[in-house]
N, C-alpha and C positions, 0 to 999 in steps of 0.2 A: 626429609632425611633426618635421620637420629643423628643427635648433638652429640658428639665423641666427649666419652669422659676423660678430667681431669686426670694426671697422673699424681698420685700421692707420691708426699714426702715421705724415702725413707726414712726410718728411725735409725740404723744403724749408720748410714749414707752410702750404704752399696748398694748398685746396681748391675743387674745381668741384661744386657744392651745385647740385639740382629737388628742388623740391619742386611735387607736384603734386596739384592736385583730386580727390578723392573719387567714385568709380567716373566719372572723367573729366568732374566736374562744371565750369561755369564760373565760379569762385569768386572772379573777380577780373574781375567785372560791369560794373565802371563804374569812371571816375577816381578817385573817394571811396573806391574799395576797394583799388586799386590806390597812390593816395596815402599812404594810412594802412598797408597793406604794409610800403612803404616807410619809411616815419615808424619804424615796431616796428622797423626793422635800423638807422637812426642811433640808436635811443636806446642797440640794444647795444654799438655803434661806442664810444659814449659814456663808455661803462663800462672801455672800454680792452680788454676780451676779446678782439675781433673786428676784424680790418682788411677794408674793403667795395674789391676791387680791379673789378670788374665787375659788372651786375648787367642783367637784360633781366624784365620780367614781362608773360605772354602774358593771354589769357583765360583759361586753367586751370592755367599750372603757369607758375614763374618759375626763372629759374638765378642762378646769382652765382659769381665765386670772390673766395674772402675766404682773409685769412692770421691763423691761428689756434692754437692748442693745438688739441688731436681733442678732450679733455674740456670746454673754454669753449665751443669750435662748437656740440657737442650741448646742452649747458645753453641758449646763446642761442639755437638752433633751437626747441626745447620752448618758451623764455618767448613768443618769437614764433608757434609753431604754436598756443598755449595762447589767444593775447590775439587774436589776428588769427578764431580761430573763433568765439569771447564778441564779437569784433564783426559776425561776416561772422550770426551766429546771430541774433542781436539784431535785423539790418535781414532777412533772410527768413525769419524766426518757425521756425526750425527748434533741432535738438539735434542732439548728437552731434560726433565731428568732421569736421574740413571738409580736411585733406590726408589725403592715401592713406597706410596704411601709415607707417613710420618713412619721414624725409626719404634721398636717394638722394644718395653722394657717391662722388668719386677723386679719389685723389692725384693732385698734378701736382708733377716733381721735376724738374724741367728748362724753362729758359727757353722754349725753343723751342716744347713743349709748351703752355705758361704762353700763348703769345701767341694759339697758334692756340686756345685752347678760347675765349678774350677773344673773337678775330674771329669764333667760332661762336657765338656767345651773341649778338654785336652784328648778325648775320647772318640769326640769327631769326627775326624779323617780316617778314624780307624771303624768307626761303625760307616763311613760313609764308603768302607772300602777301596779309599787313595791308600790308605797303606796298612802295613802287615801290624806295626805297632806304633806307638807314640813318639816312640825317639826317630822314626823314618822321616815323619811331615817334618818339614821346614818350616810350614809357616805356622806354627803354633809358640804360646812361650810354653811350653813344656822343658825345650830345651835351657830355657834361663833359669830355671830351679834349680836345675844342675851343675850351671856354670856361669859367664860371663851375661851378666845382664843387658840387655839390649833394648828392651821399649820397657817393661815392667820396672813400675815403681819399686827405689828400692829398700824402702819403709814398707812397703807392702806384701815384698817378699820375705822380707823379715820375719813380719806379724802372721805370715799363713806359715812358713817351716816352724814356728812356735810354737803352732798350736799341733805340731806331731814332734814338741821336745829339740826343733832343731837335727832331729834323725831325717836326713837325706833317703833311707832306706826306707821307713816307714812311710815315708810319704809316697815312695815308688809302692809301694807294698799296696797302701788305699789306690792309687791307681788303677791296679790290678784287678778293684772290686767291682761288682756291679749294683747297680739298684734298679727300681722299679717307679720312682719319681719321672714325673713326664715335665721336664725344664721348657724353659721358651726354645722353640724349635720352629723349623718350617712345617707347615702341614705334612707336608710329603713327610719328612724326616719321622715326624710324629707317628706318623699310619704305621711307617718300616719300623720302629722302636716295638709297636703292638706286637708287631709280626713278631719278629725276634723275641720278644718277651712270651708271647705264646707259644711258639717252638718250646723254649726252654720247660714253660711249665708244665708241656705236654711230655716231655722226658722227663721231668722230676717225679710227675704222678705216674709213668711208666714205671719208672725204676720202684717207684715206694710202693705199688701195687702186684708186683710180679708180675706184668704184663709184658710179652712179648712180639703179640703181633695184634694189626688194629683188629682183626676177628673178633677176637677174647673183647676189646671193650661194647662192641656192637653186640654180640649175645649174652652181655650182663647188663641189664639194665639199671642196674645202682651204679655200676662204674662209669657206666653212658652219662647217666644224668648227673653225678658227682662232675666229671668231665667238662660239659658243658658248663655247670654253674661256675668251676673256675675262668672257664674263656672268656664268660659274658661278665661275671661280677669281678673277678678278678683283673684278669688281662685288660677289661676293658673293648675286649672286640664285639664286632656287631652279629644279629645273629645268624647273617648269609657270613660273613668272613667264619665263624664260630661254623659255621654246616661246609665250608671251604677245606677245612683244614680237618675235618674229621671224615668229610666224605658221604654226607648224608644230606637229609634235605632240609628246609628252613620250618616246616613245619615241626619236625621230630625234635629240633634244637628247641623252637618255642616252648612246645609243648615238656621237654626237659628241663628247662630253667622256672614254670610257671609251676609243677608241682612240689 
């Protein structure tokens, strides 16, 4: 078996932190469970280890980035994954543990970085389609940007409304954006982000090319093969997904991206 590599010491001391459910269980069932989540990362906040800068928690797996030592992260993760299974255990009569695997993290050493993995976390429920927009979820801190702080540090909220001037407005405004960065996610999450990313870019190159219907891109073969190379080198999909969504076959997609 391969020896799991070390995690590096951030250099800024943030991290973007999933942890998730147990062969993709929904562990985080109802508001009580999800409450009390939460509850288990103020207390470590408490303790001064741990700064809570963002935080989103789904039905199976929850993100945050917190700024921390690498060594206190892991400690307060453990007391949390330890306390939160003795509870999640307790209400459905089960054993064992209840997150997959050790918890999943990256550095983030750059502002720029720093904001956008925020707006993908606060993003979440809304690409995962629980809701229509960001202020609907409840359980994100989305809402504590806006108003009355509740788990997020509040030196930390400080320091990210800062860096958009302290304007409440612009920071709703980046919200609003999208990007093409692929953050720590669930696989699944990850595959649906492609999709969606390739949708878009398959309307963008519609629109930029006067293209109205898939006919026209299948009887030009410069537009075909331009097409194709954005799916596969851009998007990043494969090239049966890439022969999916254009409607053709795995060889003609090959042979499109290889000249």
């Amino acid at each position: 078996m391969m020896a799991r590599l070390a995690r590096r010491q951030s250099e800024s001391g943030y991290y973007h932190v999933m942890l998730r459910g147990i062969n993709r269980e929904f562990i985080f069932q109802d508001d009580v469970d999800k409450a009390f989540f939460m509850e288990l990362i103020r207390g470590e906040q408490l303790t001064g280890t741990v700064a809570l800068v963002t935080w989103c928690v789904m039905d199976n797996h929850a993100h945050m980035i917190v700024k921390a030592e690498k060594s206190d992260l892991a400690k307060a993760i453990k007391i949390i994954s330890v306390k939160f299974a003795a509870h999640y255990n307790r209400g459905q009569k089960r054993i064992g543990p209840v997150f997959g695997d050790r918890f999943r993290s990256e550095n983030i050493e750059d502002d720029a970085y720093l904001l956008g993995a925020l707006r993908y976390i606060h993003q979440n429920p809304v690409t995962a389609k629980l809701a229509k927009d960001m202020a609907e979820y409840a359980w994100s801190s989305y809402h504590e940007y806006f108003g009355t702080l509740q788990y997020v540090d509040a030196a930390q909220k400080e320091f990210v409304l800062g860096l958009f001037g302290g304007d409440i407005e612009r920071f709703a405004a980046f919200h609003a954006l999208d990007d093409d960065i692929d953050y720590l996610e669930t696989r699944e999450q990850t595959a649906q982000n492609r999709e969606d990313r390739a949708h878009r870019m398959i309307e963008q190159f519609c629109r930029a090319n006067g293209i109205v219907s898939a006919q026209k891109i299948h009887k030009n073969p410069d537009l075909f093969n331009r097409l194709c190379r954005v799916l596969v080198h851009d998007a990043g999909l494969t090239l049966r997904k890439t022969a999916e969504h254009l409607s053709t076959t795995h060889q003609r997609v090959h042979e499109a991206v290889r000249d």
